[in-house]
C-alpha positions in Angstrom: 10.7 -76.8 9.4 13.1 -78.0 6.6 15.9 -75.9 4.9 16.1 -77.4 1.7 19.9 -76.2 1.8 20.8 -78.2 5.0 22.8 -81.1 2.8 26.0 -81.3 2.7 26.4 -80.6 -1.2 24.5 -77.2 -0.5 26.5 -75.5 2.0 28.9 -72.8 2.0 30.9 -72.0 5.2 33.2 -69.0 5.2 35.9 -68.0 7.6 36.5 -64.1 7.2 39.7 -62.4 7.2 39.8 -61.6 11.0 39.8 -65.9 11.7 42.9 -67.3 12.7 42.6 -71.2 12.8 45.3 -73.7 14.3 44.8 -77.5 14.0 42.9 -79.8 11.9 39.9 -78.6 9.7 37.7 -81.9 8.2 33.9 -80.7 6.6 31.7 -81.7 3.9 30.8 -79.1 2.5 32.1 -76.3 0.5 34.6 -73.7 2.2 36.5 -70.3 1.3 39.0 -69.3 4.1 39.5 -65.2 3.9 41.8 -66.0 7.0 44.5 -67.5 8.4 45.0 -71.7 8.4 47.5 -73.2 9.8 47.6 -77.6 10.1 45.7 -79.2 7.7 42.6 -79.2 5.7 41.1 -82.4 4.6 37.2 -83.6 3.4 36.3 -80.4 1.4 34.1 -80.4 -1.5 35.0 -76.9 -3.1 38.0 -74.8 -1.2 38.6 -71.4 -2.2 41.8 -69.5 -0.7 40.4 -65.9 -1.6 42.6 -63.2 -2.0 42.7 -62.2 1.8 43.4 -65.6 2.6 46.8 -67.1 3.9 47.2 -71.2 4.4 49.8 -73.0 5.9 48.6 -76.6 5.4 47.8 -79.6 3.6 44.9 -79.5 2.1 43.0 -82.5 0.2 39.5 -81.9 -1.4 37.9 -82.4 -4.8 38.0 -78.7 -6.2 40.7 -76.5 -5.0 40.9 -73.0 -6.1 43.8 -70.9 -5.0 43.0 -66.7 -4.8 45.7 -65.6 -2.2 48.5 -67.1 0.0 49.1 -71.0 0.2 52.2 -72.8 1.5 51.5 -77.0 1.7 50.6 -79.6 -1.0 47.4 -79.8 -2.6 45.6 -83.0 -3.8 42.5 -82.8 -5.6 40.3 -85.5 -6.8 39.0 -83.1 -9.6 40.8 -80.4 -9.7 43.2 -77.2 -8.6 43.1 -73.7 -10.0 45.9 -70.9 -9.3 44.9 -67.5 -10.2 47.0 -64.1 -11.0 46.3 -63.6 -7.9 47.7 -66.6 -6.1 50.9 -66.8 -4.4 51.7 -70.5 -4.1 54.8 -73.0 -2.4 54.1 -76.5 -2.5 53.1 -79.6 -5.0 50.0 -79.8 -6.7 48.5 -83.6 -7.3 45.4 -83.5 -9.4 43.8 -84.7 -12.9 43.2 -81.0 -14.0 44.9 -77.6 -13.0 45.1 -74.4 -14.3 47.8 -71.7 -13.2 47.2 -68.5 -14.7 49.9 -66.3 -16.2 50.6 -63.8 -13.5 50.7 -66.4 -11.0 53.6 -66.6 -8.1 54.1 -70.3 -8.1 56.9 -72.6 -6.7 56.6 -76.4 -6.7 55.4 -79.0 -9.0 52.2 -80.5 -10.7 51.4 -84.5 -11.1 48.7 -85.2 -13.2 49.2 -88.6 -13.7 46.6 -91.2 -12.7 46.2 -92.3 -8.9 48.4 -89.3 -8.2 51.5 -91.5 -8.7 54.4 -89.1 -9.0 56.3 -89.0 -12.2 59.4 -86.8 -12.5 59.4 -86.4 -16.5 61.5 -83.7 -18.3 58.6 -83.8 -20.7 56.0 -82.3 -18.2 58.2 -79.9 -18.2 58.5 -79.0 -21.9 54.7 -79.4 -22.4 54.0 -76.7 -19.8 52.8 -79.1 -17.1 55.4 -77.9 -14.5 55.9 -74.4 -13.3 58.2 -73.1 -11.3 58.3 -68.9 -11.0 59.6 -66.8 -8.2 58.5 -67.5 -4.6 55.8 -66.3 -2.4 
């Protein structure tokens, strides 16, 4: 019998909120960590931090969306979203990102091509970088 969801593009894993992970964590597939993480996190397709969640790692993924607690870098291929409800220390390297208003963020944002770091006072100014309270 086939499961027609059993590709890698198709599959949600979740780690609930009583999961404490140590180490690295490499999948294919889509994840959202309600738990703890500590090392990092590398492979993902989609990763959600939901609002339970706490990570302490570096994580690199194509979509990254940020709900709860995350202290580490974050490279995305597509892109990186911080909600209101995100409390956030560490750099952010991707083409897009959004950080809502209400936000706790500390770090910085490079949205330059091939992730090349720039350090531009203009970023800045145009709203790029982001630095508010801690988490």
């Amino acid at each position: 019998m086939s499961n027609s969801h059993d590709t890698s593009k198709a599959r949600t894993s979740i780690l609930g909120p009583t999961i404490q992970f140590k180490g690295e964590l490499s999948a294919d597939e889509d994840l959202v960590i309600n738990g703890s993480i500590e090392g990092s996190i590398t492979r993902m397709q989609r990763l959600t931090i939901g609002r339970e969640g706490t990570v302490h790692a570096n994580v690199d993924a194509q979509w990254v969306c940020v709900e709860g607690t995350m202290q580490g870098d974050v490279h995305a291929a597509k892109s990186v979203s911080v909600a209101q409800t995100a409390r956030m220390v560490g750099n952010i390297t991707a083409p897009s990102v959004t950080i809502l208003e209400g936000a706790k963020f500390n770090g910085s944002v490079d949205m330059s091509e091939g992730g090349v770091a720039k350090d531009s006072g203009t970023a800045a100014a145009a709203g790029l970088r982001r630095s508010s309270g801690t988490a």
